[in-house]
Legacy VTK file of the C-alpha trace (Angstrom):
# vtk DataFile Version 3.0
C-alpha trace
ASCII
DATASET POLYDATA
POINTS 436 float
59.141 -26.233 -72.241
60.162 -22.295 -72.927
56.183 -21.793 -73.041
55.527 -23.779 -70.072
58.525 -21.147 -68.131
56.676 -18.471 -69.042
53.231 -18.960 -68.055
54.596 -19.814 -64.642
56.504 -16.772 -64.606
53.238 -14.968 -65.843
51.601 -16.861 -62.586
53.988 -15.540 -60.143
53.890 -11.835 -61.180
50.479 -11.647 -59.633
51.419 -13.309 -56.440
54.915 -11.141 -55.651
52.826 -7.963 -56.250
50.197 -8.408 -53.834
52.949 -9.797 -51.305
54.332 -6.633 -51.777
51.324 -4.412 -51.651
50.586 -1.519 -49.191
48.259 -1.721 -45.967
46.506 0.767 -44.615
44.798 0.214 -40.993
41.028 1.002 -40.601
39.949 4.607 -40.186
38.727 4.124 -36.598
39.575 1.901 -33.584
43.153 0.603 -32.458
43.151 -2.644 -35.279
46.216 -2.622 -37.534
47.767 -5.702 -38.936
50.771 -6.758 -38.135
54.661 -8.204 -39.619
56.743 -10.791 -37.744
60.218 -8.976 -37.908
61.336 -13.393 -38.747
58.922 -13.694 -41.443
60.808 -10.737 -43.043
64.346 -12.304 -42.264
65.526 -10.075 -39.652
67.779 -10.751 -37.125
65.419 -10.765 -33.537
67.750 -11.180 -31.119
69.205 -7.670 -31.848
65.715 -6.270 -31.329
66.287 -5.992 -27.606
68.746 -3.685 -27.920
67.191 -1.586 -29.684
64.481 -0.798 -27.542
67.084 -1.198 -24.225
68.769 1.583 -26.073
65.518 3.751 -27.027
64.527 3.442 -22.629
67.846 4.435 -21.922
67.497 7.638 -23.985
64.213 8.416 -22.652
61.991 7.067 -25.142
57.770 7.027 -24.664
56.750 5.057 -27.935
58.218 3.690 -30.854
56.402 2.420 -33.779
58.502 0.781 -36.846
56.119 0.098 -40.898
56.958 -2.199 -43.470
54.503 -1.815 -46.279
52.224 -0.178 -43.844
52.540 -2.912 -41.070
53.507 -2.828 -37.556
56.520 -4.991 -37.515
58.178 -3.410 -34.253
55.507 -1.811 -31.584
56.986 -0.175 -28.084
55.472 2.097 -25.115
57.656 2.825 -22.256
57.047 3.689 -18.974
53.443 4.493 -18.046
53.193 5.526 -22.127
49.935 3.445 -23.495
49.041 3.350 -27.077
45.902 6.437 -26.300
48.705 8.499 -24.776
49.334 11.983 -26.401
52.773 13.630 -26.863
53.566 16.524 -28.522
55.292 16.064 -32.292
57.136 19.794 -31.747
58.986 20.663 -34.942
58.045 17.017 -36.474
54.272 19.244 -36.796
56.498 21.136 -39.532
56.383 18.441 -42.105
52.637 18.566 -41.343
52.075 21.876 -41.989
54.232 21.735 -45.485
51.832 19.209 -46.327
48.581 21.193 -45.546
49.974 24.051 -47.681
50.277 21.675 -50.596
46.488 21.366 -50.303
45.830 24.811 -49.867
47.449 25.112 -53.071
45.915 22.813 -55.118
42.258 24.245 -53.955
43.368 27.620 -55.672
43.223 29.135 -52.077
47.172 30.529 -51.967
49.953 29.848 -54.275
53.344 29.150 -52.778
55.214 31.959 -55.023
52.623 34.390 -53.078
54.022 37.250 -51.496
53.362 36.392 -47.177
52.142 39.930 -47.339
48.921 39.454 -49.553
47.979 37.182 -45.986
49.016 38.599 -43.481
49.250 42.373 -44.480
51.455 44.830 -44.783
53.922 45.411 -41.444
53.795 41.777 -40.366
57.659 42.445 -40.107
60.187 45.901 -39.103
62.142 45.087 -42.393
61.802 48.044 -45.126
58.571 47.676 -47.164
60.657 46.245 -50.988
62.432 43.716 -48.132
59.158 42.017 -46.395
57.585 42.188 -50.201
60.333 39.995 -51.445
59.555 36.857 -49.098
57.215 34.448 -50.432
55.125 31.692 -48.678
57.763 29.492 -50.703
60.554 31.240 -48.567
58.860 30.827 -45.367
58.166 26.823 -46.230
61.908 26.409 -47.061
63.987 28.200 -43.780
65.020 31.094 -46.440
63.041 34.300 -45.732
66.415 35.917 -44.747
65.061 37.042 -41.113
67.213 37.033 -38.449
66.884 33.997 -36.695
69.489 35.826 -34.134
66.642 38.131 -32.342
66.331 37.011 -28.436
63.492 34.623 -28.981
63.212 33.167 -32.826
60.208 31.854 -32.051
58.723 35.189 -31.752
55.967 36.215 -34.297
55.611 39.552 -33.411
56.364 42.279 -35.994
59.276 43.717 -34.067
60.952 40.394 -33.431
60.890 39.687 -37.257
63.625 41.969 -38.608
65.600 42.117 -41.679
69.107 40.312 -42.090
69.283 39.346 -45.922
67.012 39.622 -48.781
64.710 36.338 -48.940
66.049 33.203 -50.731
70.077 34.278 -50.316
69.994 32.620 -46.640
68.987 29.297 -44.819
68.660 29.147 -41.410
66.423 27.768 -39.108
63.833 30.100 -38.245
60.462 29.483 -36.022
58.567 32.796 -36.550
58.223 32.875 -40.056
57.523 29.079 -40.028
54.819 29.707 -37.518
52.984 32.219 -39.228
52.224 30.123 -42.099
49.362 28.949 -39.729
47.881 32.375 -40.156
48.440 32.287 -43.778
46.529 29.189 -43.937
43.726 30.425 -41.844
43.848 33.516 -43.825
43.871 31.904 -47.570
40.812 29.664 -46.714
38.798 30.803 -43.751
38.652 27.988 -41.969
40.871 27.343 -38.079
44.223 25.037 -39.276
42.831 22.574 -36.908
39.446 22.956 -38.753
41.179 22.772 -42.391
43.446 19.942 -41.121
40.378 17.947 -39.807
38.675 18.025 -42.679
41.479 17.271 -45.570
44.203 15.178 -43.430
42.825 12.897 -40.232
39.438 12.557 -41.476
40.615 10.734 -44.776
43.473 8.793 -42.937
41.992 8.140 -39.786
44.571 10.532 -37.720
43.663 12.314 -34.499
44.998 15.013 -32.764
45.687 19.026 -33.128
47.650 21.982 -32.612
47.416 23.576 -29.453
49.475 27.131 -28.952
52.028 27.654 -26.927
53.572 30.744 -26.245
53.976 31.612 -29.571
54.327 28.507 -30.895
51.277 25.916 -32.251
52.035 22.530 -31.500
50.797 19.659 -32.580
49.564 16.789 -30.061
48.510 13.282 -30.989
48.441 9.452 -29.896
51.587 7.625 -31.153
49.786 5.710 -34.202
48.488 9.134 -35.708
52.107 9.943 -36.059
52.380 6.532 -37.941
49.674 7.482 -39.508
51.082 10.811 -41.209
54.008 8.867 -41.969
52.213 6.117 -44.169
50.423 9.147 -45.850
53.792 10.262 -46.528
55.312 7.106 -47.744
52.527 6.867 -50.259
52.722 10.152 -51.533
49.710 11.828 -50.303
47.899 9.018 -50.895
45.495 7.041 -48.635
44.383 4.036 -49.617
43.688 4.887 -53.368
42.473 8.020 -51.963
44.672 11.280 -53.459
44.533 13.631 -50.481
47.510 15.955 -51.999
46.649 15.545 -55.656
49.512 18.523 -56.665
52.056 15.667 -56.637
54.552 17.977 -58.075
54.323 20.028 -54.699
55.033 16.823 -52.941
57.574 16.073 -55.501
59.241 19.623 -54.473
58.378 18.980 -50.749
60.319 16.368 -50.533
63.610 17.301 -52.758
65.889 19.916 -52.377
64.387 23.192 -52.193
67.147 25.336 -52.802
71.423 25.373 -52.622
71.825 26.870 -49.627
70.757 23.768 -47.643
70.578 20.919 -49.891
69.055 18.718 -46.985
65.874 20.408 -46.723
62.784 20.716 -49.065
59.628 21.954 -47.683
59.740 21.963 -43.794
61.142 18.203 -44.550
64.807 17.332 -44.198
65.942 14.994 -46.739
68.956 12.371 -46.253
71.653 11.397 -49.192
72.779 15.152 -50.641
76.249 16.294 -50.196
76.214 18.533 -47.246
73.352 20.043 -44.470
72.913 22.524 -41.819
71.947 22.315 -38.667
69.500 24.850 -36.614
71.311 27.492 -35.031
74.395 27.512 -37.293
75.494 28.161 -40.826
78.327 25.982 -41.277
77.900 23.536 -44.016
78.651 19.835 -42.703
79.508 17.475 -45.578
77.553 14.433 -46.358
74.332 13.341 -45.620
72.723 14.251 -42.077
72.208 9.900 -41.255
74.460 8.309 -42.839
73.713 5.091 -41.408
70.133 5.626 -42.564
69.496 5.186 -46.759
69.778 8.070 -49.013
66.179 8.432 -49.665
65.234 8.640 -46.298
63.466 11.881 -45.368
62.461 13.228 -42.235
60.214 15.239 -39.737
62.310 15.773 -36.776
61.414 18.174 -33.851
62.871 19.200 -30.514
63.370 16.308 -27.976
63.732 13.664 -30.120
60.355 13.284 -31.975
60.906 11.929 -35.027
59.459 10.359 -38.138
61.255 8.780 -40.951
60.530 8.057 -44.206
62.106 5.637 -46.681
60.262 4.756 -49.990
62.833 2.527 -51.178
62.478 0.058 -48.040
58.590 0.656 -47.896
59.734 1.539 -44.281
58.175 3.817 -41.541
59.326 4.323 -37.958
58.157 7.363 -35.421
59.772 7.967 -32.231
58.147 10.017 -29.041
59.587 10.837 -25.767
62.024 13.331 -23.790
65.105 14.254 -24.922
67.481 11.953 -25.291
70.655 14.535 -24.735
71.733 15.769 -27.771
70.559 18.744 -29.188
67.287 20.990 -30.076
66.753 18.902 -33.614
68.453 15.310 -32.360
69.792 14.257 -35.739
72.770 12.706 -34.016
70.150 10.573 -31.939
68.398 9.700 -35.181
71.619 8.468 -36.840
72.299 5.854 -33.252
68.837 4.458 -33.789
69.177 3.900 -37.403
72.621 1.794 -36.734
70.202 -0.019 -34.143
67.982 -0.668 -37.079
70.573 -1.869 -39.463
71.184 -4.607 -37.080
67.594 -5.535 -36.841
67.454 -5.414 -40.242
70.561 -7.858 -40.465
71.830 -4.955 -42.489
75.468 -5.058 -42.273
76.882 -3.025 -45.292
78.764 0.421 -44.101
76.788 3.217 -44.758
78.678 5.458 -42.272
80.953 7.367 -44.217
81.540 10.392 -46.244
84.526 9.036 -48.194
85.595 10.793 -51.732
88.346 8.048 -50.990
88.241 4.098 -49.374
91.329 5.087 -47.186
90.409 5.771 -43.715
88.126 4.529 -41.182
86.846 6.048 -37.793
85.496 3.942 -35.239
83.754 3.510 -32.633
81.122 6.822 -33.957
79.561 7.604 -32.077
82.562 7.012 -28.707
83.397 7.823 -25.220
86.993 8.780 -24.885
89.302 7.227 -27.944
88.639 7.109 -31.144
90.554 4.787 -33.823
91.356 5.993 -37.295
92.353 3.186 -39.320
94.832 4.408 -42.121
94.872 1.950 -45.342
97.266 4.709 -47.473
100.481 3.810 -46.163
101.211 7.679 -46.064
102.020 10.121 -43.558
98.097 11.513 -42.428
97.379 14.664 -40.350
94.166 14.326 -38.501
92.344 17.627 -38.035
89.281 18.189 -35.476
87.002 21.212 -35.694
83.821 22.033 -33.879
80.264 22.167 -35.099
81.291 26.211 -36.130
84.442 24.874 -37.864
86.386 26.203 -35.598
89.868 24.180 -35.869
90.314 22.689 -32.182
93.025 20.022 -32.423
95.398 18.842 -35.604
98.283 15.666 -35.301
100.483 14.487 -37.581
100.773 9.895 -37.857
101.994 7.168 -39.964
100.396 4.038 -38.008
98.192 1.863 -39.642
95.864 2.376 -37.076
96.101 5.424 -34.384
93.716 5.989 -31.341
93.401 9.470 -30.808
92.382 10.569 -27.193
89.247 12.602 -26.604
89.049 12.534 -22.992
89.011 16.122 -21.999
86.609 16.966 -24.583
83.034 17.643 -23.989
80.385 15.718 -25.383
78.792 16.807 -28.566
79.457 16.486 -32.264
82.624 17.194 -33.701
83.990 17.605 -37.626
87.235 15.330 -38.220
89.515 15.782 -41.095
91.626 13.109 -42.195
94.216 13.880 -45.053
96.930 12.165 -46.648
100.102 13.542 -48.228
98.522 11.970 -51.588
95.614 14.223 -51.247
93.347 11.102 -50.131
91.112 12.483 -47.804
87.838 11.476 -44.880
85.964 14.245 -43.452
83.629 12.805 -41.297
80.910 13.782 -38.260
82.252 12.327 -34.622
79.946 12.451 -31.650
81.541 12.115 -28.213
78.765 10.496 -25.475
LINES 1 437
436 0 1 2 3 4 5 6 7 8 9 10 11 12 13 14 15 16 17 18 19 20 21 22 23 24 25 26 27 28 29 30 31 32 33 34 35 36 37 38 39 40 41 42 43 44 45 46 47 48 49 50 51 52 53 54 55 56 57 58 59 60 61 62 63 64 65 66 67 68 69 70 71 72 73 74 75 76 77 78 79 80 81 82 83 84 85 86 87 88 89 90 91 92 93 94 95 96 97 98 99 100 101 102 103 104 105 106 107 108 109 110 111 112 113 114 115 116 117 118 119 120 121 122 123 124 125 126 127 128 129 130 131 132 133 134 135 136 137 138 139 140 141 142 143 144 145 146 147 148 149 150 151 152 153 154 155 156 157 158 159 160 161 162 163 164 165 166 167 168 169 170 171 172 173 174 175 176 177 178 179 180 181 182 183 184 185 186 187 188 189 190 191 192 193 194 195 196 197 198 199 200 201 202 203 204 205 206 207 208 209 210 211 212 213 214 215 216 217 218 219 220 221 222 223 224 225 226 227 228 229 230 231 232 233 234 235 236 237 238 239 240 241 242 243 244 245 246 247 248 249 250 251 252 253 254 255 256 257 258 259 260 261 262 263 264 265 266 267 268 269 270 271 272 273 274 275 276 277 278 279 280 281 282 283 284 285 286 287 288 289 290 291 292 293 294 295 296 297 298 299 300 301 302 303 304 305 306 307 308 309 310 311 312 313 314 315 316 317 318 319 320 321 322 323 324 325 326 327 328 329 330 331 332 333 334 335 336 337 338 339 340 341 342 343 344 345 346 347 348 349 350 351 352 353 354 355 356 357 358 359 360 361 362 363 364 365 366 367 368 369 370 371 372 373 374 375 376 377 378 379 380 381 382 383 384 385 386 387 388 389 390 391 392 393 394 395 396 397 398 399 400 401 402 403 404 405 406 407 408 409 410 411 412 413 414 415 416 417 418 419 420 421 422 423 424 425 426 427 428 429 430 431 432 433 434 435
């Protein structure tokens, strides 16, 4: 009988692993197979409002994997599936990845000073200062330029001046992030769209390029070679049993923290689950993860306006997002976080994953709200509430002993706010609000 057990055990193995096994689409033409969202036990009827909510915030396409498979396909508007849209700061993740192969084909090495490509004087800062930052600072947000000039996305020489000594700072920088085009172009001879042509969409099937602007380059593509990058992603620079970035312990790095400063970013990839982030434009240091309705391993490419692709390797999950902005800020993480409770419901997910919570005391609700918000107090203590802005800045405090008090937000502009919930025990919340 016990033998009998195990050869059907033994039988089964084979059948679970191919049930789980990854799809890639064809190289050319529009054919990708496809996932019923029922035959993966999710909860339809909530689909609708998901993509009710992604046309209300201005959505063009939305495009959801599960092991490689469209399970959830959307275009909006007069969006087809051969439109083009622009990825914006999403094209960053790209570029961290072309880098990677640069690397491994001996033409650059990451701990290279930017100077040995782009020459001496491609910054005002002393000589020692620019020789200090390393392609490796420019990938990670840490060169320590001022991101503070007039325009940050300025690559000129006088727009690129000296704040801190490379690797002591994070903040989100364009110029130096930009010029690692010409570092590329300059380590291997070839145009980025050239060198991305060759090494990226012709092994995956993507199409598209980067087309300047101002002084940006920006990439443009159809909707499914978004999808695309993101299954390349998922996979680990693989393709299909094809190993496009065989340096996996550049990928490994890419996609881990890359330094302290910002725990939440790797290489030009920002990375849910680590104890605290920044966001562009600031240098406070907001606890928790950056989703927290989305799962810790999820990692992201997220650029201005809402274009956004999302990673999870332990869900075998992809989803993209192009369109307008959908009002919240230059990098929409707060946006990203809305459609990822969306998804949980699709998902039939209903397990909490919304709180940064050294304690099970308190409970905020509704996040992201309108005018009052509830904090639900399970200490039986005497709490003080405290609200801050995104600078920290402390903007409102209260003292309450309810079990559950709605706090009033009326007059208060929408945004994102910090709360602060404490107890006299030293039981404590600190959570992200956003008022809509």
């Amino acid at each position: 009988m016990i033998k009998r057990i195990v050869i059907l055990i033994l039988l089964l193995i084979p059948s679970v692993g191919k049930a789980q096994s990854m799809y890639f689409p064809p190289l050319l033409g529009n054919t990708w197979d496809t996932l019923s969202p029922a035959s993966l036990g999710w909860c339809e009827p909530k689909i609708d409002s998901l993509l009710d909510y992604l046309e209300a915030k201005n959505s063009k396409a939305f495009i959801l994997l599960k092991d490689g498979k469209i399970v959830i396909e959307k275009y909006f508007g007069t969006f087809t599936i051969d439109s083009v849209w622009y990825w914006a700061s999403a094209g960053k993740t790209l570029t961290g990845f072309t880098v990677g192969i640069a690397q491994q084909e001996g033409f650059l090495s990451i701990q290279d000073t930017t100077s040995n490509y782009l020459g001496n004087g491609w910054t005002v800062c002393p000589p020692l200062k620019e020789e200090k930052i390393t392609i490796r600072h420019q990938l990670t947000m840490s060169s320590g330029l001022d991101d503070g000039v007039p325009d940050h996305y300025c690559t000129l020489d006088t727009c690129l001046q000296y704040l801190a000594d490379a690797g002591t700072r994070w903040a989100y920088h364009n110029g130096p992030y930009t010029l690692l085009d010409s570092v590329i172009e300059s380590a291997t001879g070839q145009s980025l769209n050239s060198y991305i042509t060759q090494k990226i969409k012709n092994p995956t099937g993507m199409t598209g390029a980067f087309i300047p602007s101002g002084y940006n380059n920006v990439f443009f593509s159809k909707p499914r070679s978004m999808a695309r990058f993101g299954l390349l992603m998922l996979n680990q620079g693989n393709w299909n049993g094809n190993q496009i970035l065989t340096d996996t312990n550049y990928f490994q790095q890419m996609v881990n923290s890359s330094q302290t400063l910002n725990p939440s970013y790797g290489y030009l990839t920002w990375l849910n689950g680590k104890s605290s982030f920044k966001v562009p434009g600031l240098q406070f240091n907001f606890p928790g993860s950056f989703s927290p309705n989305a799962p810790n391993d999820m990692i992201a490419a997220l650029g201005k306006d809402g274009q956004i692709i999302n990673i999870v390797p332990s869900q075998n999950l992809v989803y993209i997002r192009m369109g307008n902005a959908p009002g919240a800020g230059e990098v929409p993480i707060t946006f990203n976080d809305t459609v990822w409770i969306k998804l949980n419901e699709v998902m039939c997910n209903t397990t909490s994953l919304n709180s940064y919570t050294p304690e099970a005391s308190f409970s905020v609700s509704p996040n992201p709200f309108q005018d009052v918000v509830t904090i639900q107090n399970r200490t039986q203590d005497r709490v003080e509430v405290i609200l801050m802005d995104v600078t920290g800045k402390r903007m409102f405090s209260k003292f309450f002993s309810d079990a559950d008090f709605k706090l009033n937000l009326s007059t208060f502009s929408n945004g994102m706010y910090l709360m602060k919930v404490i107890s006299n025990e030293g039981k404590s919340l600190v959570k992200r609000i956003v008022k809509n």
